[in-house]
Each structure stands twice: as C-alpha cells, then as structure tokens.
C-alpha positions in Angstrom: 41.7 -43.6 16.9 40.3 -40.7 18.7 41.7 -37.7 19.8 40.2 -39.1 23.7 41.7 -42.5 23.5 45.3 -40.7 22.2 47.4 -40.8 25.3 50.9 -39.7 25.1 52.1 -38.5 28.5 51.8 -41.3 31.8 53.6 -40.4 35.4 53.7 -44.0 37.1 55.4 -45.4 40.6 57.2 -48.8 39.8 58.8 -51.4 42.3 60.5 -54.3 42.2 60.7 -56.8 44.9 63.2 -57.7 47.4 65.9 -60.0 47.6 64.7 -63.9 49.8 66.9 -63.9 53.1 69.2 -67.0 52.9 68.9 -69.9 55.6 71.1 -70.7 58.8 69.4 -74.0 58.8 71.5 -76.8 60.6 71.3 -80.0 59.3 69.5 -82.7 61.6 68.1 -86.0 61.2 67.3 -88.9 62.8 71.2 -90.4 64.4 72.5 -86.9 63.1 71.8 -84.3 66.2 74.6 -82.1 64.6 75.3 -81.9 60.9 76.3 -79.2 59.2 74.9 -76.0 57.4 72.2 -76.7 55.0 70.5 -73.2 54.3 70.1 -72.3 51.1 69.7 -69.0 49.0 67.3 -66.3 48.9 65.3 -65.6 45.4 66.0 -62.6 43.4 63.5 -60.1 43.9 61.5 -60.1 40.4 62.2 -56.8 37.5 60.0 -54.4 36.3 60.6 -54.5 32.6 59.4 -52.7 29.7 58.8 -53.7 26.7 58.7 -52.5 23.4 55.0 -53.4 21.0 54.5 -52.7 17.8 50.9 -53.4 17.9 50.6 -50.0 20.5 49.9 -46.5 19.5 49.3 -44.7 22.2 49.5 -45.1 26.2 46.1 -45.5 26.7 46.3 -48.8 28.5 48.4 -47.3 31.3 46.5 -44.2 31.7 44.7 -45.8 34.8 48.0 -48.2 36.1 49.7 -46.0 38.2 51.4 -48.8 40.4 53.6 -51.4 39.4 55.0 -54.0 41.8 56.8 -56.8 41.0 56.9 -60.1 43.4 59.3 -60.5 46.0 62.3 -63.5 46.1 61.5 -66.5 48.5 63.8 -67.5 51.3 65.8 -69.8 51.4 65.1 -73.4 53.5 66.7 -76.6 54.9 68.6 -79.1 52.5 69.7 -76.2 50.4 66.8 -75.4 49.1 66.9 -72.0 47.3 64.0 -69.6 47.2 62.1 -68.6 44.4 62.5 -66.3 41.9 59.9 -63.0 42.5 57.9 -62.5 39.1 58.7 -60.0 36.7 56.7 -57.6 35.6 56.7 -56.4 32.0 55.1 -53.6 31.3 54.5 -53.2 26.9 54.6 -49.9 25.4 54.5 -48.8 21.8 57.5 -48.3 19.9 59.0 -44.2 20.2 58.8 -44.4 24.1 60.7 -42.2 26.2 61.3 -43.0 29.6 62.1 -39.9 32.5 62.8 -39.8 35.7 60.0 -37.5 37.3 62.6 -35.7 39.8 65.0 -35.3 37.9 63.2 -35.3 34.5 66.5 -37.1 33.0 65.9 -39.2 30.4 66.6 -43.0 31.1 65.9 -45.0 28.0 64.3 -45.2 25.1 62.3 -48.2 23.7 62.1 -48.0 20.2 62.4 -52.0 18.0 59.5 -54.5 18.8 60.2 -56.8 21.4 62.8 -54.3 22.9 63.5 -55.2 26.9 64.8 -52.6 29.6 64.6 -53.4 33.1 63.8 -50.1 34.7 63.7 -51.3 38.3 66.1 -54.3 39.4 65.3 -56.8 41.7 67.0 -57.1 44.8 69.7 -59.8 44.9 68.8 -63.4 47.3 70.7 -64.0 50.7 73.8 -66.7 50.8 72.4 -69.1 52.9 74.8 -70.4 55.4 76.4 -73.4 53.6 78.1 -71.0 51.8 80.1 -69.4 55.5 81.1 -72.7 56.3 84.9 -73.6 56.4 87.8 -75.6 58.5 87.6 -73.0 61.5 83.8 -72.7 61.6 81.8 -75.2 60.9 78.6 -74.6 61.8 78.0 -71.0 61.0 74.5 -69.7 62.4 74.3 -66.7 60.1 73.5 -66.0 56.1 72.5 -62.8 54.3 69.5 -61.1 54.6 68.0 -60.9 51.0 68.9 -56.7 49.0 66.3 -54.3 49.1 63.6 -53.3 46.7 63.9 -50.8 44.2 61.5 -47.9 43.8 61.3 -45.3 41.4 58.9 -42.6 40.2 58.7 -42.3 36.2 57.2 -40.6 33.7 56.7 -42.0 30.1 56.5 -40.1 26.6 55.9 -40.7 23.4 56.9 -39.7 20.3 54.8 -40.5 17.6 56.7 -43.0 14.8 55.1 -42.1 12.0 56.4 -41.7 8.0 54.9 -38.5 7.5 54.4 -35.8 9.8 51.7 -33.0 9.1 53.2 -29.4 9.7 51.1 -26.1 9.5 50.0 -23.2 11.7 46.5 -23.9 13.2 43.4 -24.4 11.1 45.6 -24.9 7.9 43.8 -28.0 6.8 45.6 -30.9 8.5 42.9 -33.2 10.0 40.7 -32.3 6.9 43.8 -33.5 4.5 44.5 -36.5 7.4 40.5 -37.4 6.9 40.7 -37.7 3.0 44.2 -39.5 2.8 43.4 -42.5 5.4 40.7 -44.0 7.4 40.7 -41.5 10.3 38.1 -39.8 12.1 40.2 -36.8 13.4 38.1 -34.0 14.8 37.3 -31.3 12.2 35.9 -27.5 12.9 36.6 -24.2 11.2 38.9 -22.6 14.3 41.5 -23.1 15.5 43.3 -25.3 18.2 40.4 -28.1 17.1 43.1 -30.8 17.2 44.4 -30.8 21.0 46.3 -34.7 20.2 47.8 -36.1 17.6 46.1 -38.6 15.5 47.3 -41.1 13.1 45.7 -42.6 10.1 47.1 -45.5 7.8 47.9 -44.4 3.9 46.9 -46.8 1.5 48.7 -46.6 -1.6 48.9 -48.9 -4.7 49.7 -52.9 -5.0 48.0 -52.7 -1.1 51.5 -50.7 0.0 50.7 -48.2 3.1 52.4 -45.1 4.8 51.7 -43.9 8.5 50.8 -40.1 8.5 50.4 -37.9 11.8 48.5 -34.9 11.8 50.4 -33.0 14.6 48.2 -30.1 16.5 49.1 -26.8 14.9 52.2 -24.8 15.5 52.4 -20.7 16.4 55.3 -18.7 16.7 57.0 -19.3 19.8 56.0 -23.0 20.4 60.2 -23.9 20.8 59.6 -21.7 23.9 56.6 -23.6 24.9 54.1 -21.3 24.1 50.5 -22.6 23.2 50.7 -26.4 23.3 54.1 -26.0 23.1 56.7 -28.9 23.8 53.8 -31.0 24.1 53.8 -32.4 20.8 57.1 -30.9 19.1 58.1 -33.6 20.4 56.1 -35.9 18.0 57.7 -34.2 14.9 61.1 -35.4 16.2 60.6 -39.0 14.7 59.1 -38.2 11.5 60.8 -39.9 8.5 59.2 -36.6 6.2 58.0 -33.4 7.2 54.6 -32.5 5.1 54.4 -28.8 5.5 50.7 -27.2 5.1 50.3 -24.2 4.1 46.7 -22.8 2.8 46.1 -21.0 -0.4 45.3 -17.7 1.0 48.0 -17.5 3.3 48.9 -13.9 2.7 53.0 -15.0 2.3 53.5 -18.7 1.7 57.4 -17.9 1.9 56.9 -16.4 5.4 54.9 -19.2 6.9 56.9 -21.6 5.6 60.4 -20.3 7.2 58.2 -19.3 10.7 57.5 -22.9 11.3 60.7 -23.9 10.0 62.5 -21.6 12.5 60.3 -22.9 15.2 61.5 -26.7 14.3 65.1 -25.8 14.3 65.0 -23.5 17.5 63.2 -26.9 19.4 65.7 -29.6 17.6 68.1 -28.8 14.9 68.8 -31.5 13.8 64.8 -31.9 12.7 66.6 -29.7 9.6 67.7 -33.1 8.1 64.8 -34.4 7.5 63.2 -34.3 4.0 60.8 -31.7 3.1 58.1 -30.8 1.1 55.2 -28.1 0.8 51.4 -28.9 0.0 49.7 -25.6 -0.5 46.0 -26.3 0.4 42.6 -25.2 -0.2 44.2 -24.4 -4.0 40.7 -25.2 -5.6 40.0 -21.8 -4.3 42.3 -20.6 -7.1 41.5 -20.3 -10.7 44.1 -21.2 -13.5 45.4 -17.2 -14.2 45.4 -16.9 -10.2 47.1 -20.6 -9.8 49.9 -19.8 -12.5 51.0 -16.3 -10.9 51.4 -18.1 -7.2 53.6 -20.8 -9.2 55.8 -18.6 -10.6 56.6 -17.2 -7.4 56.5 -20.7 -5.3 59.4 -21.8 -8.6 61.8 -18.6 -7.1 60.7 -18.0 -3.3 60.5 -21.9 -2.1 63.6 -23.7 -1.5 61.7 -27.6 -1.2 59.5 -28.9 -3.8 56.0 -28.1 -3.7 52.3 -29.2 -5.0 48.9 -27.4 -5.2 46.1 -29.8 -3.3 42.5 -29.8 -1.7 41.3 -31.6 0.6 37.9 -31.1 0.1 37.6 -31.4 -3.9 40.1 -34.5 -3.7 43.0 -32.3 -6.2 46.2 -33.3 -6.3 46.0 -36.1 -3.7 46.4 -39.2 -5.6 50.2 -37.0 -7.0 50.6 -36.5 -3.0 50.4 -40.5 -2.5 52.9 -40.7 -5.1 55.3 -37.8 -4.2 55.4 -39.3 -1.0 56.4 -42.6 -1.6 59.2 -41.7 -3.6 60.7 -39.6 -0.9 59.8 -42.6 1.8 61.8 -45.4 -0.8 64.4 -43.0 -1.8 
C-alpha cells in the first residue's frame, strides 16, 4: 500500500430518510359510497449503517463520498396498503474505526469485529394511517400521522491502525527500511527525517505459511502527546498495537534515554499503552564490531528494563531471531 492511498482521517455529512405519511383514505366501492377508514402506514425512513470489513485497510474508498443519503419511507394508500420501507445505506469500513461527531468531536462508536453493524443515522418512523383512529364514537376519522423526520448529522471517521506489531522510534531510526525487509511493502525510504508522513502496513510471513501484521508508524519527537510535529495524528495508531517494537539505532548517543523519551511520550498520550508488551531492536548494529557490540550489551543487560536484540536492516542480521521473538510474544 502506499503512503498516497493510506487514508485514515474522513469528515462526511450522512442522512437518513423520512418517515411515509400515513393515509386518511375512506373506503369506497361500487354500492359502498361510505365505508370506513382504509389508510394504511407510512414506511420507515431507510438507516445509514456502518459496517465493519476486514478486507479494508484504510479509508480510501470514502475519501471522495462526502454525502450519504439514505431513501425515504413511502406513504401509505387505500385498502391498508402500507408504504415502503426507504433503503438503507451501509456504509463498510475497516476494522479499528472511530466514529466522532465533528461539533462536538465526541466519540460515538467504535467498529471494531467483521461484519459489526451501527446505525449512525435512524430513519424516521411511518405515519398511522387512519384505520388505526377509528373507534365507536368516530368512525370515519379524516386524519393519520404525517411520517418523522429525517435525521442528519455531520461526522468524522478515524482509524486506528489494528495491527500485531507496531514500529516505535524517533524519526529516521530505520523503520520503513526494517518494515521493507520484514514484509512485502514498498514504504517510502530516504536518509531524513519525517520521510514517512502515513502509516504503512506490510504482512510478516513467518514459518509453516503463519503471518503477523506490522505498522511502521511515522516517527515520534518529544512533545508529540502535546501534539507537536505530526502529533495526535498517528499516536493514535499505536493505541491498538498487540506489541510495541521499539527502534532505536546503534549510534544513538543514549539508548537508555531514547528509549524512556518515547516511552514517556506513550504514557503522557494513553497510559494505559504501558500494558502492552515491549521489546527493543537496536538497529543499524552491523555498524558495530564484536569488541564494540559486547561493551553496548553489557550495558543494554543493566540499563534496559525490556528484552532486547541487535539487528540490521540492511545486512539482513538478526531478522529471522526478530520473526521468532515476535511470535512468541504474539502466542504467549
């Protein structure tokens, strides 16, 4: 997927339809010039309904759908004949979707199993027709309901990536590069930093034709919790991680400090992102020889509190142990 056709923020309008007015009909027929109330019901206005798919990634498809309006109910006729139903509109979204309310910016729902349903804008409710007035002391009522309004509302859609793995680091620390070599994705790759602007997502394949889902998540800076750099706009992606994959490169000038920075940023944004299960990769480590390599581990073994491995991306070290360390933590 590329980063273009990642789309993880949509503002829509959505409307459903309105109630069918019911029918004051009076029955008449040949020899019958006065028979009673025959109007039937009005239709129910027809839902907007999302839906939860497991076959979407991103919001892509309703990047350009910024109306939805669903069909209004029929009235109701002669002979107690009801009116029809207005259609439904469903509306599928991949699984981790958060739906807002653009004034407010409350939080509505959430969509998050496959085939998941939430009507997010009811129909209006059909008329009573008039056979329903009728009784001993008035017989031939003239009157039934007008069919309930529409309902219209303004939303805004988020999502938050589902992924097993989510891909930690300060910018340019090796995450698409790492993302690249691990799956089959083509995430954008440059020596600076900010290169990754979206998240992008890339299958794992592991043995016996077993797979993972790994996110590389753009990179954090201090002060993202306050929204600074890019900010909220994909904490929020770290948020449904099963395991967090810190990065952290080999020449980091304190492995210890960048580690608890970008944990401090994760726990001043969500605190509870502090129960999910850890682990360090220290990259570009074929920079380091074997003398060099066993000094840093020594101090990793008393400064690190999570377990940790030496990898690189680009000379394809320690990635097959990654796969496996991985796994573990996903089946423990």
């Amino acid at each position: 997927m590329t980063e273009g056709n990642f789309v993880d923020y949509v503002k829509m309008f959505v409307s459903s339809g309105n109630g069918g007015k019911g029918s004051s009909h009076l029955h008449r027929e040949k020899f019958i010039t006065k028979g009673g109330p025959d109007g039937g019901d009005g239709g129910r206005g027809g839902h907007v309904i999302l839906r939860g798919n497991s076959n979407l990634w991103t919001l892509l498809h309703l990047k350009f759908k910024k109306h939805i309006r669903a069909g209004h109910g029929g009235h109701g006729a002669k002979s107690r004949s009801f009116g029809s139903d207005g259609t439904d509109e469903y509306v599928d979204v991949p699984l981790g979707t958060v739906v807002r309310d653009s004034e407010t910016n409350d939080i509505i729902f959430e969509i998050t199993e496959e085939g998941e349903e939430k009507v997010i804008a009811q129909g209006g409710k059909g008329g009573l027709g008039n056979w329903h007035f009728r009784s001993s002391t008035n017989q031939t009522p003239r009157y039934a309901q007008p069919g309930m309004p529409l309902e219209e509302k303004h939303i805004t859609l988020e999502l938050k990536i589902l992924a097993d793995v989510g891909l930690v680091g300060f910018p340019n620390a090796g995450k698409s590069t790492l993302l690249s070599v691990m799956t089959s994705a083509k995430p954008k790759i440059a020596d600076y930093e900010f290169t990754t602007l979206k998240p992008n997502l890339g299958i794992v394949e592991y043995r016996d034709f077993q797979t993972f889902v790994m996110a590389d998540i753009p990179g954090i800076i201090e002060g993202a919790a306050e929204g600074k750099g890019l900010g909220h706009y994909f904490l929020r992606h770290i948020e449904r991680n099963s395991i967090l994959l810190f990065l952290i490169p080999a020449d980091a000038e304190d492995i210890r400090k960048q580690y608890d920075i970008l944990l401090d940023e994760l726990r001043r944004y969500n605190p509870e992102m502090l129960d999910k299960d850890r682990i360090v990769a220290i990259s570009k480590s074929d920079m380091l020889d074997d003398e060099l390599k066993a000094e840093l581990k020594e101090e990793l073994d008393n400064e690190l509190p999570v377990p940790y491995l030496f990898i690189s991306s680009i000379a394809q070290q320690g990635i097959m142990e990654l796969k496996d360390t991985l796994w573990k933590m996903l089946n423990n």
